[in-house]
N, C-alpha and C positions, 0 to 999 in steps of 0.2 A: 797677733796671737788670738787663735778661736776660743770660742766659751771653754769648751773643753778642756785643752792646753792649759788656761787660765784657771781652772776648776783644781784641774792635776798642780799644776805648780801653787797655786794654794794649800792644798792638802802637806804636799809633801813640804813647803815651808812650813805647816803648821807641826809637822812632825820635827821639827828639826828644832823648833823654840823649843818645845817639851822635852825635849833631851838634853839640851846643852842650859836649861838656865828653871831649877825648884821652885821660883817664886813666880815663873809663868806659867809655869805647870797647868793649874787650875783653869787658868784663862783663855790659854792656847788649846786644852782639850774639851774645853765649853765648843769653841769658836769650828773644832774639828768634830765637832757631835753634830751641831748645827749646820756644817754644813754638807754632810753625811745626809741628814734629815733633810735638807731642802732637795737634792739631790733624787732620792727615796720620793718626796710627795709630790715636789715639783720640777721633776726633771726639764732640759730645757729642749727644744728641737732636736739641737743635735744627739744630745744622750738616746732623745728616743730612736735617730735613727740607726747611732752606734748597734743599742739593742734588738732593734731589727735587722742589723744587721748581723746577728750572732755572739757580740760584745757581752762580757759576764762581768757583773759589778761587787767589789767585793764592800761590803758592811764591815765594820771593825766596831761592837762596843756598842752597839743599840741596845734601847732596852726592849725585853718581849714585848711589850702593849704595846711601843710603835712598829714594831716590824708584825704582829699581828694584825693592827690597823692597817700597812699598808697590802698585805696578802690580801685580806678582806676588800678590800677598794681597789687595787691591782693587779687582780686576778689571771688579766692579759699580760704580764708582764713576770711572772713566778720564773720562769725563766732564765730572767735576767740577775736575778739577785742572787749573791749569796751573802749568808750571816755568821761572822766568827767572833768570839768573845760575848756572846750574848747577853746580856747585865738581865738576870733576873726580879722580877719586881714583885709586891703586892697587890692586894687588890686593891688599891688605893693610886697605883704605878711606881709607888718607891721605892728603890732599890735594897735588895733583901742585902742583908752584912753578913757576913761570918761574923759569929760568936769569937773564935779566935784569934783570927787574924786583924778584921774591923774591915777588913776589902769587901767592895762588892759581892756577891754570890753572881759567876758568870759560867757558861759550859765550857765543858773542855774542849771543844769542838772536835770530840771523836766520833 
């Protein structure tokens, strides 16, 4: 199995604790942010040459300040990214809450 392969079926295990078991929740969507983010800062050979090859990378859940960090420092690679559920933050990078609800502040991604 390549990095890739290996990366994918990580992910999509990581989605599947988070669905079937609330007290992993927290831990399995750490483990799926982080590896999102290594992904984003330090992609590995092959992703780079996936995205040279035309490969579109989908974000799920970052927060603004690392996906601006990485625009800013990956300027070659705008491209290749996309970002959906965006978590909003302060100026400090913590995540803005609803007043209401208590959830994050994320875009609708329209």
């Amino acid at each position: 199995m390549d990095s890739i392969q290996f990366r994918l079926f990580f992910l999509v295990m990581s989605i599947v604790l988070c669905s079937t078991a609330k007290a992993a929740q927290g831990s399995a969507m750490n483990l799926m942010y982080e590896f999102q983010i290594d992904q984003l800062m330090e992609p590995s050979e092959e992703q780079l040459k996936l995205e040279q090859d035309g490969y579109v990378f989908i974000y799920d859940g970052l927060k603004d300040s690392d996906i601006q960090l990485a625009l800013d420092r990956y300027q070659d690679r705008m491209g290749s990214m996309m970002f959906i559920n965006v978590v909003w933050t302060d100026e400090t990078g913590k995540p803005l809450v609803d007043p209401y609800s208590g959830q994050p502040v994320t875009d609708d991604d329209c």
